[in-house]
Backbone bond lengths (Angstrom), bond angles and torsions (degrees), N, CA, C in turn:
res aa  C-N    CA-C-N  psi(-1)  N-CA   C-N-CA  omega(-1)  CA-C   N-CA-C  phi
1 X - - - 1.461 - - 1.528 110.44 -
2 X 1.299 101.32 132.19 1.633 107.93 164.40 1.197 126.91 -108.15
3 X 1.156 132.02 111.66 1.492 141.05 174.31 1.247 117.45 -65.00
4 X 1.257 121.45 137.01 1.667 143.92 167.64 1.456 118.33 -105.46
5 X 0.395 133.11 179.93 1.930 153.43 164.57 1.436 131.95 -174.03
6 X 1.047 119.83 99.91 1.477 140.13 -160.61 1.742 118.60 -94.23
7 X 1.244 123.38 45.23 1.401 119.94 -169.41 1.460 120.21 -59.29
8 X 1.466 132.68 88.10 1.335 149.11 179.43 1.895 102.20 -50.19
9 X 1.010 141.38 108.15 1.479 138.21 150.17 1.588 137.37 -170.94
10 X 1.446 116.88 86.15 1.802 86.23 -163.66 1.439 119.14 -47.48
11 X 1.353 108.78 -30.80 1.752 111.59 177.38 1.204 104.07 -30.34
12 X 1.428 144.65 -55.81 1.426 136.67 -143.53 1.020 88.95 -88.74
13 X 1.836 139.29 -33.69 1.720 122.41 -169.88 1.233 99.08 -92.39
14 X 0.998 132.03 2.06 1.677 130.22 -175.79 1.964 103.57 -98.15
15 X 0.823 81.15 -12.21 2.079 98.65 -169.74 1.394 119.97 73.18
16 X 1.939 115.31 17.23 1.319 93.94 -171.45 1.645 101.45 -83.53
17 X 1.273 142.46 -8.43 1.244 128.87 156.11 1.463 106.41 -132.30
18 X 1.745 98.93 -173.47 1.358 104.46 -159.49 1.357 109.08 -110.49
19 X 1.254 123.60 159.17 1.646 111.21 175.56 1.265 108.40 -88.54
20 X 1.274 117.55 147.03 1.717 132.46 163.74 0.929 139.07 -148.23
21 X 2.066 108.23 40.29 0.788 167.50 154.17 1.438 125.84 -43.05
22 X 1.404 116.96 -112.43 1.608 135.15 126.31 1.808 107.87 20.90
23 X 1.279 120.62 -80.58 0.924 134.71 -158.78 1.429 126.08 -66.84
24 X 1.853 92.88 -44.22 1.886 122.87 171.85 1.867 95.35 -56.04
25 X 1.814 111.08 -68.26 1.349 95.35 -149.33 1.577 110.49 -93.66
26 X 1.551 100.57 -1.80 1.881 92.18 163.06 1.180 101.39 -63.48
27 X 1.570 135.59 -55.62 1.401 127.41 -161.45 1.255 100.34 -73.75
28 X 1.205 173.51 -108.24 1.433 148.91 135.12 1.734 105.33 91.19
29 X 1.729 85.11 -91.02 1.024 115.57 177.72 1.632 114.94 -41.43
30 X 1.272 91.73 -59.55 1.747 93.21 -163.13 1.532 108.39 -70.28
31 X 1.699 135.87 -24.18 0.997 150.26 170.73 1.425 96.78 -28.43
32 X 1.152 95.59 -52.01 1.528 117.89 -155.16 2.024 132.85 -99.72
33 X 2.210 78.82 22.07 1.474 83.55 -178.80 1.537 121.83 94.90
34 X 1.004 107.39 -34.28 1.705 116.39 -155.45 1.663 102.41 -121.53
35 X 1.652 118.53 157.30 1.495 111.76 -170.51 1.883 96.72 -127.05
36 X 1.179 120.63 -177.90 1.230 148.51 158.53 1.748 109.65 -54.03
37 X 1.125 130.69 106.75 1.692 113.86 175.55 2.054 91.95 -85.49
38 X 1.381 104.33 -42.41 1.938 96.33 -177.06 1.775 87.15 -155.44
39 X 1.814 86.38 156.10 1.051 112.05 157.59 1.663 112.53 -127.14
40 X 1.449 106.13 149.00 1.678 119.43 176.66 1.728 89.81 -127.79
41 X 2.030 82.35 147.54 1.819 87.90 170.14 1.358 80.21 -134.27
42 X 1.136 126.16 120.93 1.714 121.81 159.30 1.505 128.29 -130.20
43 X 1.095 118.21 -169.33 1.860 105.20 -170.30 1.147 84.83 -92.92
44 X 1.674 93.07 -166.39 1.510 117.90 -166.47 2.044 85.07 -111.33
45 X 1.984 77.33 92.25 2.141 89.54 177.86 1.378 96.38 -131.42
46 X 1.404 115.15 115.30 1.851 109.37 -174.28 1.993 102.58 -60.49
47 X 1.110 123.20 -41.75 1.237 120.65 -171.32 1.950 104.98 -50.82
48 X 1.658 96.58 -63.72 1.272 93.85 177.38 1.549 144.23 -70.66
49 X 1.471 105.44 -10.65 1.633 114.38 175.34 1.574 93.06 -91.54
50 X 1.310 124.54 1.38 1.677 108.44 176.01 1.805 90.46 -124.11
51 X 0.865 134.88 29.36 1.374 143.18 140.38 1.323 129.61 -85.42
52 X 1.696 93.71 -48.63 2.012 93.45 173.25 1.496 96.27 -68.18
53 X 1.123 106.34 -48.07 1.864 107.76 -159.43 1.682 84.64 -43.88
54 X 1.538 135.75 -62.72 1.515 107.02 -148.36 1.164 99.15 -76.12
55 X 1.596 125.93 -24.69 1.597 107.74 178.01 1.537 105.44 -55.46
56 X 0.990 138.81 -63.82 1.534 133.29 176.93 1.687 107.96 -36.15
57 X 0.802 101.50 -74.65 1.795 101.92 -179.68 1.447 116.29 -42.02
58 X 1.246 126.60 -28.29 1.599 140.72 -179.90 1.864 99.35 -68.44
59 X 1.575 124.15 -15.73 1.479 125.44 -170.55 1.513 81.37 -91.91
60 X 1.198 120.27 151.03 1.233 132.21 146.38 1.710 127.55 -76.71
61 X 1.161 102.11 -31.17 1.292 128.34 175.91 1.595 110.14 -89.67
62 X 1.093 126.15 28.77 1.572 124.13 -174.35 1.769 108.05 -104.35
63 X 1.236 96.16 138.25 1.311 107.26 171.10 1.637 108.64 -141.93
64 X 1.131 110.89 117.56 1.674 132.38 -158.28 1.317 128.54 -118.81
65 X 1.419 114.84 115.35 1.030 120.40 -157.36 1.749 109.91 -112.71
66 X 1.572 113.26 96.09 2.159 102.49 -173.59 1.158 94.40 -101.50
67 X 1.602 91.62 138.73 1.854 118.55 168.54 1.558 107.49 -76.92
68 X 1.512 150.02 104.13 1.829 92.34 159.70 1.890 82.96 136.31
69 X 1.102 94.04 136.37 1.818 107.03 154.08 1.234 105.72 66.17
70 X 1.609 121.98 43.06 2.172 100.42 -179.11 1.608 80.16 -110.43
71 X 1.609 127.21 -26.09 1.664 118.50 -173.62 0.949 135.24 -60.16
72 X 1.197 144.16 155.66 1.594 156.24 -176.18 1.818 129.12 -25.96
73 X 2.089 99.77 -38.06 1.203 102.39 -172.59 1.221 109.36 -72.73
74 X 1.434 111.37 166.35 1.837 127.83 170.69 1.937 90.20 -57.75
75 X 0.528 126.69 9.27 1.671 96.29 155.08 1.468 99.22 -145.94
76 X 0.888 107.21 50.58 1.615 105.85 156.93 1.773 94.74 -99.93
77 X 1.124 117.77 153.23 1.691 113.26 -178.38 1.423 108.73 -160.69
78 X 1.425 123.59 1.50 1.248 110.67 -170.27 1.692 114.85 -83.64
79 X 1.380 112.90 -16.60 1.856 112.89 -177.59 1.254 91.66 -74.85
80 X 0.985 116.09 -46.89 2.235 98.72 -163.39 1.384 86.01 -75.83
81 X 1.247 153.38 -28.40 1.131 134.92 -164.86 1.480 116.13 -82.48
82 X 1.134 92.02 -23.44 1.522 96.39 -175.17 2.051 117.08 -100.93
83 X 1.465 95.69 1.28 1.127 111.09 151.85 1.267 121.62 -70.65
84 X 1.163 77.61 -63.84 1.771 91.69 -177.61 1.441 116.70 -55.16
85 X 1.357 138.28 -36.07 1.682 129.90 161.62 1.521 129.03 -82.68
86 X 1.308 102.04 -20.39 1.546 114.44 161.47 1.252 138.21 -70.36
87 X 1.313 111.09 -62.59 1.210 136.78 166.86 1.173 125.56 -73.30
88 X 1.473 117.33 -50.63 1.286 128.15 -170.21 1.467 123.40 72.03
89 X 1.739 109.89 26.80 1.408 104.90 -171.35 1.693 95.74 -153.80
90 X 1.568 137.75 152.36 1.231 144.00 179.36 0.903 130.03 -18.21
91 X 1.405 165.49 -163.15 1.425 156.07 100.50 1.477 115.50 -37.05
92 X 1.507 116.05 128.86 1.736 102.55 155.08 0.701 128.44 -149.59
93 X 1.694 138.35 158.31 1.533 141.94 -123.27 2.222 85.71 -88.18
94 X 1.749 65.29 118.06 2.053 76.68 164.68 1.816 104.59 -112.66
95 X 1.797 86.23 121.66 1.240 88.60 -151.55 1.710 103.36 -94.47
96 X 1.167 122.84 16.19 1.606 124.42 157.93 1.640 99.27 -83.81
97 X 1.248 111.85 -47.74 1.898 108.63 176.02 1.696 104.86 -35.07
98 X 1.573 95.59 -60.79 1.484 95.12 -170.72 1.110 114.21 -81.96
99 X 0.875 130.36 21.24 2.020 131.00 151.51 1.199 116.70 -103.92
100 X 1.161 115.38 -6.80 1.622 112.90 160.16 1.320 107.28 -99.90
101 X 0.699 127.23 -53.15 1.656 128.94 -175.99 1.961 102.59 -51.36
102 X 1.012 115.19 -36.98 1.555 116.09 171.34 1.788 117.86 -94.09
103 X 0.931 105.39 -18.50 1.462 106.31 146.13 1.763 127.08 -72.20
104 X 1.428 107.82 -39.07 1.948 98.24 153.50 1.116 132.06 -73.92
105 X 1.240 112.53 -37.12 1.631 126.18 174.84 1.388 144.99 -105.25
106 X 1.769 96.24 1.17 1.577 112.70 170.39 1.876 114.79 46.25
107 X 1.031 109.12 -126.51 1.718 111.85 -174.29 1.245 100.54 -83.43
108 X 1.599 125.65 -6.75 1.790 118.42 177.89 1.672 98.19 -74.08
109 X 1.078 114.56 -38.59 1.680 123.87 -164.48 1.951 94.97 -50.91
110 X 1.613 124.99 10.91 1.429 100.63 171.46 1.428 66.64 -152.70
111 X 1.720 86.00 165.69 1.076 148.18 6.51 1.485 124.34 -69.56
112 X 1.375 103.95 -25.48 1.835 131.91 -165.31 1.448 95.95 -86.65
113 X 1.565 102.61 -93.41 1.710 114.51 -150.30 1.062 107.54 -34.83
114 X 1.903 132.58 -41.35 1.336 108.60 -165.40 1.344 122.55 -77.52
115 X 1.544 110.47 19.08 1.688 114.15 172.92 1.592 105.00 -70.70
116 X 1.361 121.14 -30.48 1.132 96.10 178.36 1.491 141.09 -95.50
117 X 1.638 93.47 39.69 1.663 118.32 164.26 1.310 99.17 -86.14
118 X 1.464 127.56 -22.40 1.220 119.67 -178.97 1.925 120.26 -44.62
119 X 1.023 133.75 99.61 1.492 102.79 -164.81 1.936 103.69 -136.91
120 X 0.772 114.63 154.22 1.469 126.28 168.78 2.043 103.90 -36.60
121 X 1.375 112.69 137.63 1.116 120.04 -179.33 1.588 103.59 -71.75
122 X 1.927 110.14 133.10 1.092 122.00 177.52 1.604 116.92 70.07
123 X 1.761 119.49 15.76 1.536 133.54 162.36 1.314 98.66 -51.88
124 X 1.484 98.93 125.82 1.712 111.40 163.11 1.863 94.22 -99.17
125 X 1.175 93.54 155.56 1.580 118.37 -165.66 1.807 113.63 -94.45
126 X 1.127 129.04 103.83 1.427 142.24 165.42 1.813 103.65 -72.34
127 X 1.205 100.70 117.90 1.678 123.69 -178.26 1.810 101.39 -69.02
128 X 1.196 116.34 111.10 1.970 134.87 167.37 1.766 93.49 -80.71
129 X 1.188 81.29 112.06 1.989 87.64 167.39 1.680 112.09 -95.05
130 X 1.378 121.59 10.97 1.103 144.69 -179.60 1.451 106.10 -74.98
131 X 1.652 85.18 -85.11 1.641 92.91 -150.54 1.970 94.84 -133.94
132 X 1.373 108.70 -4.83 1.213 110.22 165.64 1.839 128.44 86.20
133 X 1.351 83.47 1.82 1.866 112.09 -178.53 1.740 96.04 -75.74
134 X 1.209 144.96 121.87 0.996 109.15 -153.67 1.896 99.83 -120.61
135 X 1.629 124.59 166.43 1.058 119.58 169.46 1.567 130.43 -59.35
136 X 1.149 118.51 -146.09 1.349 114.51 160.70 1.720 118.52 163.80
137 X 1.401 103.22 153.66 1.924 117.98 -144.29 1.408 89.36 -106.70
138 X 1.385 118.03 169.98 1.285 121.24 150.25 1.734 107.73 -145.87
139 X 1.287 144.88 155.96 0.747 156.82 -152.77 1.471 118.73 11.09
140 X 1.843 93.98 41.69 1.898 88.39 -163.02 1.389 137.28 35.25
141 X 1.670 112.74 38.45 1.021 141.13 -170.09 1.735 114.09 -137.66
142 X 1.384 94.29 -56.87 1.957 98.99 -172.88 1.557 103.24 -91.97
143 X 0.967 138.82 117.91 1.150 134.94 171.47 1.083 125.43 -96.58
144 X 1.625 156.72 130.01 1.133 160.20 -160.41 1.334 123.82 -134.37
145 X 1.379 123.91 115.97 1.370 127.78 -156.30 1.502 115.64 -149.33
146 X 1.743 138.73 135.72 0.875 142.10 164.73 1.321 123.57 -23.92
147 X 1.679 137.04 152.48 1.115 137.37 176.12 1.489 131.30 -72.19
148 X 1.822 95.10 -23.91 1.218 109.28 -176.25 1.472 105.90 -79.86
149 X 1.466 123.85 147.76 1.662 132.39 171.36 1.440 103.91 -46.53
150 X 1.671 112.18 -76.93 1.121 135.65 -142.44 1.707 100.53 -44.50
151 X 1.522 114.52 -43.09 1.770 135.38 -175.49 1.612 100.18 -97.52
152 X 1.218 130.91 -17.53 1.230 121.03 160.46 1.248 143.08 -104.49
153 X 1.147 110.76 3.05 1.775 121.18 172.26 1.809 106.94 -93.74
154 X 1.180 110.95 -41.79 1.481 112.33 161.99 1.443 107.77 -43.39
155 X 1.212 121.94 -87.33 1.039 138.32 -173.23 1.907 113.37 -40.66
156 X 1.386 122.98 -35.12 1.140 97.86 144.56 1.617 146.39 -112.92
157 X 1.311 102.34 29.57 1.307 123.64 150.02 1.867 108.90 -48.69
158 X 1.099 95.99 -59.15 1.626 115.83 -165.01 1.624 112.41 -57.18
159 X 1.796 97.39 -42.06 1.472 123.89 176.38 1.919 88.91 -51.05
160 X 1.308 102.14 -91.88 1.049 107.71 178.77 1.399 142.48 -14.56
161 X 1.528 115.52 -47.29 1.722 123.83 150.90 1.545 111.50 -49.23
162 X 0.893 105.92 -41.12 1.327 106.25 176.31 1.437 123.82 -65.04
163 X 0.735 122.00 -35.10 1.946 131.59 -169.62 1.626 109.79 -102.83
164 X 1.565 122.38 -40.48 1.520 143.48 -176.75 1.655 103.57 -105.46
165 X 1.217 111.37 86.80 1.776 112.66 -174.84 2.229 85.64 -81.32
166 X 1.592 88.04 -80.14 1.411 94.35 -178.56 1.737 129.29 -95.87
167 X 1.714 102.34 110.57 1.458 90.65 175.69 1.264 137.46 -99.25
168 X 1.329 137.34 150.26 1.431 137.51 164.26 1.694 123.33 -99.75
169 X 1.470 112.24 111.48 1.259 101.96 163.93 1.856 150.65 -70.47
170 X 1.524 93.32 139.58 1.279 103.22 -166.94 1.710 106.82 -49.74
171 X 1.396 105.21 145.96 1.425 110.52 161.89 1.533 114.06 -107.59
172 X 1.546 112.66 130.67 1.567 108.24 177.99 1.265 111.71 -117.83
173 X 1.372 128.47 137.30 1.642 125.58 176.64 1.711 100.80 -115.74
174 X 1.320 113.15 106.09 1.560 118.66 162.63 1.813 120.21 -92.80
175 X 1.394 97.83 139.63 2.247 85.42 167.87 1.444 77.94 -166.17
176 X 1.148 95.63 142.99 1.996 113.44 173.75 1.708 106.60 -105.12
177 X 1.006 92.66 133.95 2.230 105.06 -163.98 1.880 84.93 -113.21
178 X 1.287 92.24 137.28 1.594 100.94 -169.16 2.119 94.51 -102.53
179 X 1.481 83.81 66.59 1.595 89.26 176.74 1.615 79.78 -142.31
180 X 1.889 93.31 172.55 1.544 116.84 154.76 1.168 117.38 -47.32
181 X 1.412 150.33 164.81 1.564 147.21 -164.75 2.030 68.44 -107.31
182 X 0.807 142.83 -59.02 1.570 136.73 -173.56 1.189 108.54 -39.02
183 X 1.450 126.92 -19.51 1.542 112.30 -175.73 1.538 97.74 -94.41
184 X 1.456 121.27 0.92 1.434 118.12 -168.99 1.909 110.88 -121.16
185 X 1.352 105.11 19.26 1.147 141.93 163.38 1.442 107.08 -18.58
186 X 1.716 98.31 -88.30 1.113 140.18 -135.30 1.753 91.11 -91.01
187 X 1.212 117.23 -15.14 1.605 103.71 159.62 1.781 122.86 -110.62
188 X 1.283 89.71 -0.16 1.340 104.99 -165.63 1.911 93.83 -78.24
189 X 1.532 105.26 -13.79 1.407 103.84 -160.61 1.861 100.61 -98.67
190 X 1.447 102.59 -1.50 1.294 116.85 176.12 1.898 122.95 -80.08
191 X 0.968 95.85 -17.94 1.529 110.68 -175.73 1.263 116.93 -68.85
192 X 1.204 128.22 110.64 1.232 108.42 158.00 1.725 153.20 -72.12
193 X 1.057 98.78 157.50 1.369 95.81 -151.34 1.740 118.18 -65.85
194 X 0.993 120.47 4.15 1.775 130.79 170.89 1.734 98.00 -66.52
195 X 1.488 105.77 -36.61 1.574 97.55 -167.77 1.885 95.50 -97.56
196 X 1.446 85.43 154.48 1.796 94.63 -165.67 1.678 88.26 -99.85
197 X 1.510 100.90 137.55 1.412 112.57 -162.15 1.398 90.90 -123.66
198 X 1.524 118.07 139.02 1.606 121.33 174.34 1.820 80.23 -149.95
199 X 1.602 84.59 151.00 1.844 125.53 176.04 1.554 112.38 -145.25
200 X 1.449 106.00 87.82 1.527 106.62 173.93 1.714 101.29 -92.39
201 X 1.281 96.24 125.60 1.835 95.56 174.50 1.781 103.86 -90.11
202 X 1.326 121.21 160.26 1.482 132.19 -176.42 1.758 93.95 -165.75
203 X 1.879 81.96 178.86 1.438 81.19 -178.57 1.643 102.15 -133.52
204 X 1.379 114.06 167.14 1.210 125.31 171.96 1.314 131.00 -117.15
205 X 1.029 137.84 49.47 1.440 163.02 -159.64 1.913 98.29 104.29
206 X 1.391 107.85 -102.15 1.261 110.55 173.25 1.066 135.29 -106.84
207 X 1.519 101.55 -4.73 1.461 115.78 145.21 1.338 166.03 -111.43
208 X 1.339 125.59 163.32 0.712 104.93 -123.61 1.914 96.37 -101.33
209 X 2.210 132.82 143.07 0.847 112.38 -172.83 1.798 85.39 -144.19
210 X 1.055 97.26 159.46 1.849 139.81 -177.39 1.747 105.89 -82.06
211 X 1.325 117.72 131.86 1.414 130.44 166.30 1.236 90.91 -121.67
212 X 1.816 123.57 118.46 1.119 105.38 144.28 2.136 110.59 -138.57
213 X 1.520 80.18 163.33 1.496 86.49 174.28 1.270 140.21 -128.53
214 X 0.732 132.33 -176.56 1.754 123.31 -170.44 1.432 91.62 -156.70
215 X 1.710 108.39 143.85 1.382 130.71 -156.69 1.552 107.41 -167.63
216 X 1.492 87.76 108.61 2.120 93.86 165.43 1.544 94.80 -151.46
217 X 1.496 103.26 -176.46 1.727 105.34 177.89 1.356 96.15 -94.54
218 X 1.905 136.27 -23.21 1.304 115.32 -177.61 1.390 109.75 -83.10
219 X 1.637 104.00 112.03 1.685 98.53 -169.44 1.637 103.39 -74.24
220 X 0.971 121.62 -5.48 1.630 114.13 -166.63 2.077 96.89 -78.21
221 X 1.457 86.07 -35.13 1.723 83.55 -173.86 1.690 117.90 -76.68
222 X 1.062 97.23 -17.03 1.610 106.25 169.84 1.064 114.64 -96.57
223 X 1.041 147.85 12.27 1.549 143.85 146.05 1.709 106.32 -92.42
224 X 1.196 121.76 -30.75 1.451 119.31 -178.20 1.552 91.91 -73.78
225 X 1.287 149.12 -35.44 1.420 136.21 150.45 1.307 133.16 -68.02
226 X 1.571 122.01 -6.57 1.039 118.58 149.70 1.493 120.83 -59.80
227 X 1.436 96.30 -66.55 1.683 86.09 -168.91 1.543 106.71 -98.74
228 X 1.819 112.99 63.14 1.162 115.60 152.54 1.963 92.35 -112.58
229 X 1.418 101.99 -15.93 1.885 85.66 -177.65 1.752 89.57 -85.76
230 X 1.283 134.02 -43.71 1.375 122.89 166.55 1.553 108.22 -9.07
231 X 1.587 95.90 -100.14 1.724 103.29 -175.22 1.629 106.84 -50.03
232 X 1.305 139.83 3.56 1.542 126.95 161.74 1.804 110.15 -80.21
233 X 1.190 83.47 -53.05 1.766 90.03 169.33 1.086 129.32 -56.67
234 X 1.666 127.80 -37.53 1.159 136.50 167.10 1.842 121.09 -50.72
235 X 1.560 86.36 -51.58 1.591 102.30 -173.67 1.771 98.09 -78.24
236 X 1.366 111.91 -11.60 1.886 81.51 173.04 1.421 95.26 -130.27
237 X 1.501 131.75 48.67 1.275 147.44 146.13 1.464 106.01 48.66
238 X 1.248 100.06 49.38 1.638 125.30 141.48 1.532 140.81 -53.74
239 X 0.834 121.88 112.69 1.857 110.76 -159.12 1.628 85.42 -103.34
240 X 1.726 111.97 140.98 1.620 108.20 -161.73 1.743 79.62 -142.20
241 X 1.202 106.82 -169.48 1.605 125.97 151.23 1.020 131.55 179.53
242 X 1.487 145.01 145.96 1.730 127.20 -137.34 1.996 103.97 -85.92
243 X 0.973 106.81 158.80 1.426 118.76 171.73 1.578 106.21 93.86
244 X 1.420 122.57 -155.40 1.422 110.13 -170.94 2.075 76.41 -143.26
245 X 1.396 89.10 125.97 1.809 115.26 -153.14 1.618 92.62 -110.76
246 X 1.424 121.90 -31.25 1.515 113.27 -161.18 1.495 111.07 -40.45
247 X 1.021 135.11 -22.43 1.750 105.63 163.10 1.265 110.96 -111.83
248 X 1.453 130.76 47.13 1.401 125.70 172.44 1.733 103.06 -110.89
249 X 1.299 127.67 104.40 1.529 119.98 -155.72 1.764 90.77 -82.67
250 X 0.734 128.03 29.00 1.727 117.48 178.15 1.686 104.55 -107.76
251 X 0.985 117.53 -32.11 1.786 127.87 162.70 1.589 111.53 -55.17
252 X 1.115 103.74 6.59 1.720 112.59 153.53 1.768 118.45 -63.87
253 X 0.920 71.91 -48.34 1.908 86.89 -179.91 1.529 107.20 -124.15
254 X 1.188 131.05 40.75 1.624 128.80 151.00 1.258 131.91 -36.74
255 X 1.139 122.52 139.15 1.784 128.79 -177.35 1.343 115.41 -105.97
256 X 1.260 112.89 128.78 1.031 112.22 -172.81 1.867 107.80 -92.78
């Protein structure tokens, strides 16, 4: 599975609020074994929130998570939009939506609120512990959810039970090698590709040193690549040290 995250709002690129977004379902995520493949934050632009959407839909492996745009106002845009790349067919009245939504809001639920029964054909329904207007899934894959935290972090909690029955946690091995990440090249090209390989270069006074890490859920196989860059470093008298050190200035002079 590949994860998306789609945060719908000009507010957040304009700076009048903040995202708290990002932060909720990476950690989420990782609880749970599994990482972020991308995140998008974009305005409220019908061309472009139905552009990412087909780039997402074009993965086979996508599992998608939108912040933003299922409510009532003229710029809310994400239900017809997400009709429209999913489905490929109108909005239509989901009529459990609209019995909850008129069970919170009685005769207020029109002229407006009850638009957002409007929903993509065959939307399964994400439970609002809020106010009870509710989200909504599509192929137990796209998930669609309010902008606000408080009604949207619930709601994909819930997503989440749904898609992640059983998890396994990730294993990560960090150590920063007080070389160029270029001198660590030539094993870095040895790895295979199941394990997720990162090389952040930094510096340590004026020189220059390598963070890298290695990351899968089979921890047994990521330690047999740990300490195959070990014995590389050893044998070409590399001075390293475990964890990722780039701002600890005492890894100048580390012991091995």
């Amino acid at each position: 599975m590949n994860f998306y995250q789609v945060i719908i709002g000009s507010e957040i690129l304009n700076r009048r609020r903040k995202d708290k977004h990002f932060e909720f379902l990476s950690t989420e995520l990782t609880a749970l074994g599994e990482k972020l493949s991308a995140s998008f934050i974009i305005e409220d632009n019908r061309q472009l929130i139905e552009n990412v959407f087909t780039i997402i839909k074009s993965d086979p492996k996508s599992i998608m998570f939108s912040f933003g745009g299922i409510g009532s106002t003229p710029d809310d845009l994400t239900r017809e939009i997400a009709a429209k790349v999913f489905t490929g067919k109108p909005l239509t009245t989901h009529q459990e939506a609209k019995k909850r939504i008129l069970e919170q809001f009685g005769d207020d639920a029109y002229p407006h609120r009850i638009h957002m029964a409007e929903l993509p054909e065959n939307a399964d329904l994400l439970d609002n512990p809020v106010n009870n207007v509710p989200g909504f899934s599509l192929e137990n894959r796209f998930f669609f959810v309010p902008g606000f935290p408080q009604m949207a972090h619930p709601m994909i909690k819930q997503a989440l039970s749904k898609i992640l029955h059983e998890t396994k946690p990730v294993c990560r091995k960090t150590f920063t090698a007080l070389v160029s990440e270029n001198d660590l090249i030539e094993m870095m090209q040895k790895v295979p590709k199941e394990i997720e390989l990162s090389s952040l270069p930094a510096f340590c006074g004026d020189k220059r040193i390598a963070v890298i890490s290695l990351c899968n859920k089979d921890s047994a196989l990521v330690e047999v690549w740990y300490e195959k860059f070990i014995e590389f470093m050893k044998k070409q008298k590399i001075v390293w040290v475990d964890g990722d050190r780039h701002n600890d200035p005492d890894i100048c002079k580390p012991k091995n």
